[in-house]
Structures are given as structure tokens and as C-alpha cells.
NUGU-226225 format. One record per residue (C-alpha): x, y, z; residue number from 0; residue in one letter. Coordinates in Angstrom, 3 decimals. Last residue first. Layout:
BEGIN
<rec px="X" py="Y" pz="Z" resi="NUM" resn="A"/>
...
***
This chain:
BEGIN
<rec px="-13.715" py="46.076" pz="-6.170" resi="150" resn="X"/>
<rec px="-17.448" py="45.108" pz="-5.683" resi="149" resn="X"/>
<rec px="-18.765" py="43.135" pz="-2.944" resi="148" resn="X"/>
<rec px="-19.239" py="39.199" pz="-3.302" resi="147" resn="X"/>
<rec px="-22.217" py="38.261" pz="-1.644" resi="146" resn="X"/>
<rec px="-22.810" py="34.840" pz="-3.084" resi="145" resn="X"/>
<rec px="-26.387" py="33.815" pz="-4.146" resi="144" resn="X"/>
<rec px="-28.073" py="30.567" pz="-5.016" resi="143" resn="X"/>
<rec px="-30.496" py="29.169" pz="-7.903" resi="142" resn="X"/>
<rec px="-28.535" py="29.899" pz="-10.504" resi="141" resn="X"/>
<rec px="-29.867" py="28.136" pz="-13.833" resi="140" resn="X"/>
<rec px="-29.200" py="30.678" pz="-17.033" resi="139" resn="X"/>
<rec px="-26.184" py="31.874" pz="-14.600" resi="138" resn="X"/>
<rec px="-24.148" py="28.090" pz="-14.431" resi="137" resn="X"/>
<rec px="-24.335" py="28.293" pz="-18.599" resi="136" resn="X"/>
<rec px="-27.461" py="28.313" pz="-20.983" resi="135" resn="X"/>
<rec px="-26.310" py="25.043" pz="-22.397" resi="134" resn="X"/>
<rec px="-29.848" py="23.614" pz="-24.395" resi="133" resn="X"/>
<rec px="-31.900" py="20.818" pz="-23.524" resi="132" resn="X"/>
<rec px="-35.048" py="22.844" pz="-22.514" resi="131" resn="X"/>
<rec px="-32.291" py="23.822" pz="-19.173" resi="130" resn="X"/>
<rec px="-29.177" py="22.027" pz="-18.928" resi="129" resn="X"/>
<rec px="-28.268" py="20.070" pz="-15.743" resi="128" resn="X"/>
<rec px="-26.533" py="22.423" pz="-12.730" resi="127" resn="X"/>
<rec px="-23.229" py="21.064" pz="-11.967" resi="126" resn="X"/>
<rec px="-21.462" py="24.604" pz="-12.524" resi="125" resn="X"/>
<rec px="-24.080" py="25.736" pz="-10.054" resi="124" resn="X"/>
<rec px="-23.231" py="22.785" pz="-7.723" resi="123" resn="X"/>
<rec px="-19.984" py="23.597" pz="-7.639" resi="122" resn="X"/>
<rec px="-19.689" py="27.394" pz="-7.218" resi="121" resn="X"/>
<rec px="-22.580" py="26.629" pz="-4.169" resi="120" resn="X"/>
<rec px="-20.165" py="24.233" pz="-2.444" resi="119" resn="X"/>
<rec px="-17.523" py="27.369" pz="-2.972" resi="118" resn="X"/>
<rec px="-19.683" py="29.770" pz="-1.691" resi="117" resn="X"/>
<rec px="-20.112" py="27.692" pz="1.572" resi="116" resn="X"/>
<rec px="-16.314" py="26.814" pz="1.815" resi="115" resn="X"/>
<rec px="-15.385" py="30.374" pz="2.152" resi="114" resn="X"/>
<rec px="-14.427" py="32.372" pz="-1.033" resi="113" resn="X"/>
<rec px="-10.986" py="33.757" pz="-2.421" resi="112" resn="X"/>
<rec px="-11.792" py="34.963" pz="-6.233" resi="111" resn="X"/>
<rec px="-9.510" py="35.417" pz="-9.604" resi="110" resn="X"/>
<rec px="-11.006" py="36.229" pz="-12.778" resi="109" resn="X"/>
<rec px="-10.061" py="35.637" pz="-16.624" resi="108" resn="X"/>
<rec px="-7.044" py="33.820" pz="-16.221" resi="107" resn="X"/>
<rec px="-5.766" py="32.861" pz="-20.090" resi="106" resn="X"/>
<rec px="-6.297" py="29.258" pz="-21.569" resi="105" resn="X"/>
<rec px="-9.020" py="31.207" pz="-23.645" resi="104" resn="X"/>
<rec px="-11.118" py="32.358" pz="-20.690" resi="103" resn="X"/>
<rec px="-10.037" py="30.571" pz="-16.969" resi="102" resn="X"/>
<rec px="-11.764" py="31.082" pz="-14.063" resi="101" resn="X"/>
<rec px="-9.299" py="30.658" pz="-10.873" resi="100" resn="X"/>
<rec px="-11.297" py="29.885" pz="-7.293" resi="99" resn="X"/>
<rec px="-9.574" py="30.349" pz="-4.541" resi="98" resn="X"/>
<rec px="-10.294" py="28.591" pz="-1.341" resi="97" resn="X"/>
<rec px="-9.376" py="30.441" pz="1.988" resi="96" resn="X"/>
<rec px="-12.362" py="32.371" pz="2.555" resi="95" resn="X"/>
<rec px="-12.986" py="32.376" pz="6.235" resi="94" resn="X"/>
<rec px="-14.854" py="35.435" pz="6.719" resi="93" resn="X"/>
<rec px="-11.410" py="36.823" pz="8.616" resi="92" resn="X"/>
<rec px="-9.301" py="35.986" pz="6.346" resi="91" resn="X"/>
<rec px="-11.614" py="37.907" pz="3.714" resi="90" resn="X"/>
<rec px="-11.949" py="40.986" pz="5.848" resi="89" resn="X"/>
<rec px="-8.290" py="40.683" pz="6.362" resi="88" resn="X"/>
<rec px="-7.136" py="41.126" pz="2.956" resi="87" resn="X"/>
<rec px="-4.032" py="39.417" pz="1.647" resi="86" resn="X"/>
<rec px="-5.598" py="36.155" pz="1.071" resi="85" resn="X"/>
<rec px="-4.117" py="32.845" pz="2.170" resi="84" resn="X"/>
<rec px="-4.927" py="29.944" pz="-0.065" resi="83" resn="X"/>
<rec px="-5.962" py="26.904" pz="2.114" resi="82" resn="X"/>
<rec px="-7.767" py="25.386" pz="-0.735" resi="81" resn="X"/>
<rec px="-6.915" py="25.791" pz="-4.673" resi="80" resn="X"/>
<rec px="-10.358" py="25.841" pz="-6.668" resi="79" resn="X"/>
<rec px="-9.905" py="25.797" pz="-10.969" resi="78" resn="X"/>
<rec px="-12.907" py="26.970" pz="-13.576" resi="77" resn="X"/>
<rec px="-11.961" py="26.345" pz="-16.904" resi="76" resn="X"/>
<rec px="-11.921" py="22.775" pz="-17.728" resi="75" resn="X"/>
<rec px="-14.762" py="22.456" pz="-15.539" resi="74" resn="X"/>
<rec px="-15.030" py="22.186" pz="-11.891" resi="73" resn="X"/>
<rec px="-11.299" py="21.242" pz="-11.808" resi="72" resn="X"/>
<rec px="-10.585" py="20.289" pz="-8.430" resi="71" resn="X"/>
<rec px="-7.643" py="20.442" pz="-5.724" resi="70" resn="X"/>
<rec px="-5.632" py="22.076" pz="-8.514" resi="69" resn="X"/>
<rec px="-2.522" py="20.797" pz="-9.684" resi="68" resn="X"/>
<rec px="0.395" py="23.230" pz="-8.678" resi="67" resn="X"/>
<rec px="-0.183" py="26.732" pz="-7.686" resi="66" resn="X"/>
<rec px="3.341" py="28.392" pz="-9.585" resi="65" resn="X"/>
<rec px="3.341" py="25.856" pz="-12.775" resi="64" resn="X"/>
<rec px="-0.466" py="25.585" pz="-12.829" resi="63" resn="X"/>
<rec px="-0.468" py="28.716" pz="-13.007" resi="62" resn="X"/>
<rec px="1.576" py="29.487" pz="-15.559" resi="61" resn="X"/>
<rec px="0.209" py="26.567" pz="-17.975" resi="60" resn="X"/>
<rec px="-2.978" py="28.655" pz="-17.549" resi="59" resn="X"/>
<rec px="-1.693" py="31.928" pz="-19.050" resi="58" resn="X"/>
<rec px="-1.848" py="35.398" pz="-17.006" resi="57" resn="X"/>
<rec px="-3.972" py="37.520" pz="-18.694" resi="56" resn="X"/>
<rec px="-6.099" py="38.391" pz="-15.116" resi="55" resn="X"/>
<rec px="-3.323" py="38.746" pz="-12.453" resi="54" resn="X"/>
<rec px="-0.807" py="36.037" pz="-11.039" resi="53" resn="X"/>
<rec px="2.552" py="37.289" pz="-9.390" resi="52" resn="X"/>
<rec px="5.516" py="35.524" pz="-8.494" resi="51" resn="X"/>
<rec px="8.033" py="36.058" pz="-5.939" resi="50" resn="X"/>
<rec px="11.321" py="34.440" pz="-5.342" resi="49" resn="X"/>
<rec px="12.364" py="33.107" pz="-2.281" resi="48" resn="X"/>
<rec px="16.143" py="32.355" pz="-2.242" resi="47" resn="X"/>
<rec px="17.661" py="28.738" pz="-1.089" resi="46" resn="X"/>
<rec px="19.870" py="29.658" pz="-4.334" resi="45" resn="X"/>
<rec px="19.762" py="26.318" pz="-6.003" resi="44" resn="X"/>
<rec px="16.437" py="24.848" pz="-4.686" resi="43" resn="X"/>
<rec px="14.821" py="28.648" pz="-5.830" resi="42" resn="X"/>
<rec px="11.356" py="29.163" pz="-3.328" resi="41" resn="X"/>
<rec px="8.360" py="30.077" pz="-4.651" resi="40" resn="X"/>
<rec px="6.738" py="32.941" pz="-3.504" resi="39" resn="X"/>
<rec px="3.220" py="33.468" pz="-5.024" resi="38" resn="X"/>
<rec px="1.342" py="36.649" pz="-5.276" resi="37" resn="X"/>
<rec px="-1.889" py="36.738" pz="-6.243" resi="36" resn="X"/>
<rec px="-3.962" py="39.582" pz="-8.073" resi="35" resn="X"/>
<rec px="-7.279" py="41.591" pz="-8.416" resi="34" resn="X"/>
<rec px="-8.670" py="39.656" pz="-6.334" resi="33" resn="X"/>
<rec px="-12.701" py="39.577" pz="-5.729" resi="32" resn="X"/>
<rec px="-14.183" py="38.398" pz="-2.549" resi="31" resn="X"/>
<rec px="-16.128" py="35.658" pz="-1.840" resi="30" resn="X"/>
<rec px="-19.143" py="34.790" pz="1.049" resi="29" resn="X"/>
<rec px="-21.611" py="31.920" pz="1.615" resi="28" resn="X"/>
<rec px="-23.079" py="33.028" pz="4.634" resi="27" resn="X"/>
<rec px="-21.738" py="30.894" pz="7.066" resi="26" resn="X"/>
<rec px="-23.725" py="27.463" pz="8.679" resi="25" resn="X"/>
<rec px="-25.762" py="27.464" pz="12.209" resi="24" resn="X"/>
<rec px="-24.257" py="24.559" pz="14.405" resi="23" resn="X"/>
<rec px="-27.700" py="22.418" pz="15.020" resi="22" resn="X"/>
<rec px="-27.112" py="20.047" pz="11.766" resi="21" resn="X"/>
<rec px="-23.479" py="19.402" pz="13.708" resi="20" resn="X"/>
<rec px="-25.104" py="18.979" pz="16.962" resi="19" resn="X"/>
<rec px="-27.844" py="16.910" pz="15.856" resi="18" resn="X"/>
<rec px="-25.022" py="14.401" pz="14.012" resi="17" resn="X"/>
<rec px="-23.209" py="13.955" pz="16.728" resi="16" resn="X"/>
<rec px="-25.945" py="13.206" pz="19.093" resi="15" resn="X"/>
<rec px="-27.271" py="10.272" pz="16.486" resi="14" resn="X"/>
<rec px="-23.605" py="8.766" pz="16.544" resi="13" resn="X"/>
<rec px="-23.222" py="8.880" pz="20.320" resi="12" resn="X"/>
<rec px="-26.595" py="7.202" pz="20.547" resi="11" resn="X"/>
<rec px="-25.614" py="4.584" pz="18.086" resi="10" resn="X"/>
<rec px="-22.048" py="3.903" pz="19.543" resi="9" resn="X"/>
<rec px="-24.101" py="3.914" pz="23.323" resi="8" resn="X"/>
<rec px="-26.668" py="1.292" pz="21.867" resi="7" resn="X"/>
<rec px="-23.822" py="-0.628" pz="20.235" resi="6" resn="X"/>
<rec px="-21.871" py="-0.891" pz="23.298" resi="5" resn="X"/>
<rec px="-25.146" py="-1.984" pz="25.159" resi="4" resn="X"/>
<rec px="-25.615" py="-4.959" pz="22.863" resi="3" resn="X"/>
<rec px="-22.176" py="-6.062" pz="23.413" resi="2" resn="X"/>
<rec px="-21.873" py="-6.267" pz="26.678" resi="1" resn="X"/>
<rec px="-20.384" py="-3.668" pz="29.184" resi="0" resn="X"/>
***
């Protein structure tokens, strides 16, 4: 095969990539609520897991101690872990294994597992420019929902 033609069949191959991806239809962008997470963190000394758990109150310094550094800080206060693994199945299931951690006052304010749509959304609401100039906040400028059922 010459040159030319392996570039033709690279380009092709490319171009049918890329229509089968954009074909593929994309999830809802779904998140669920947690009222808690437990983390087991395992002591070097003892070889013993012990568990920890995170609920609204609990300081930032704390979590960052039992998640590590974040994936991504959308803001100062608003943290997303990936491949977190939720205790309800309906969320496993839905694919929403990134949590998102919203901070209030260095303290957790609200824990959520969401798929990888809701959490694209999350970002680019939180990246939304300010409206007449002043900071209304991601909900003055929301432009997309997430079905996130109640407790």
C-alpha cells in the first residue's frame, strides 16, 4: 500500500469513528443525593481496615485527608472524586461514579454521586459568565437539568 492510500484509509477510519461515537445516543444526566460516605482506609502499622465516615458538617481538611486531592476543584468549594462506588444500586447501575462534595464554610454542605453527563453539566454551570455584570451564582444562569430524586 503507498502512501497516499494509507492516509486515505487513516482518514476514512478517522471520519467512521467519529460518526459512530456522535451516533451512540448519550445518558440522561443523572445524580443522586448521599446522605453519607464511608471510607476504609487501611492502618500501615496494623494491616487493619479502618472505617471512616463523611456526612454534611464534616470539615474540608477531613476530606481531603480520607479522599485525597480531588480530581478537580470546580471552585474552591465544589470538589468531584471519580470512580467513587456508591452504596445504592440504582445509582451503580445509572453509572454515577463521580462524587461531587459542596463545601459551605470549609464544612461539607452536600454530598452527590452523578454520571459523567451531570457532572459535564455541574461544570459548565459553575463556568457560566456573570449575568448584567453581577454574580448571581450557577442557578441565576442554569440552562440544564439533572434528575436528582429526593431523599
Amino acid at each position: 500500500m503507498n502512501t497516499r492510500s494509507s492516509v486515505l484509509v487513516a482518514i476514512a477510519s478517522t471520519l467512521l469513528a467519529s460518526a459512530l461515537t456522535a451516533a451512540q445516543p448519550t445518558a440522561p444526566a443523572v445524580g443522586y443525593p448521599a446522605s453519607q460516605i464511608t471510607v476504609g482506609v487501611r492502618d500501615l502499622f496494623t494491616s487493619s481496615i479502618q472505617t471512616h465516615t463523611i456526612t454534611a458538617g464534616t470539615a474540608r481538611k477531613t476530606v481531603v485527608s480520607l479522599l485525597g486531592k480531588p480530581r478537580q476543584a470546580l471552585t474552591p468549594d465544589v470538589f468531584v472524586y471519580d470512580n467513587c462506588e456508591p452504596d445504592q444500586s440504582v445509582a451503580r447501575v445509572r453509572g454515577c461514579r463521580t462524587l461531587v462534595v459542596t463545601f459551605s464554610q470549609d464544612k461539607v454542605a452536600d454530598l452527590k454521586f452523578v454520571n459523567s453527563a451531570a457532572a459535564t453539566i455541574i461544570a459548565s454551570n459553575l463556568r457560566e459568565p456573570q449575568i448584567d455584570g453581577h454574580d448571581n451564582g450557577p442557578a441565576a444562569s442554569k440552562k440544564h437539568d439533572i434528575a436528582i430524586p429526593n431523599k
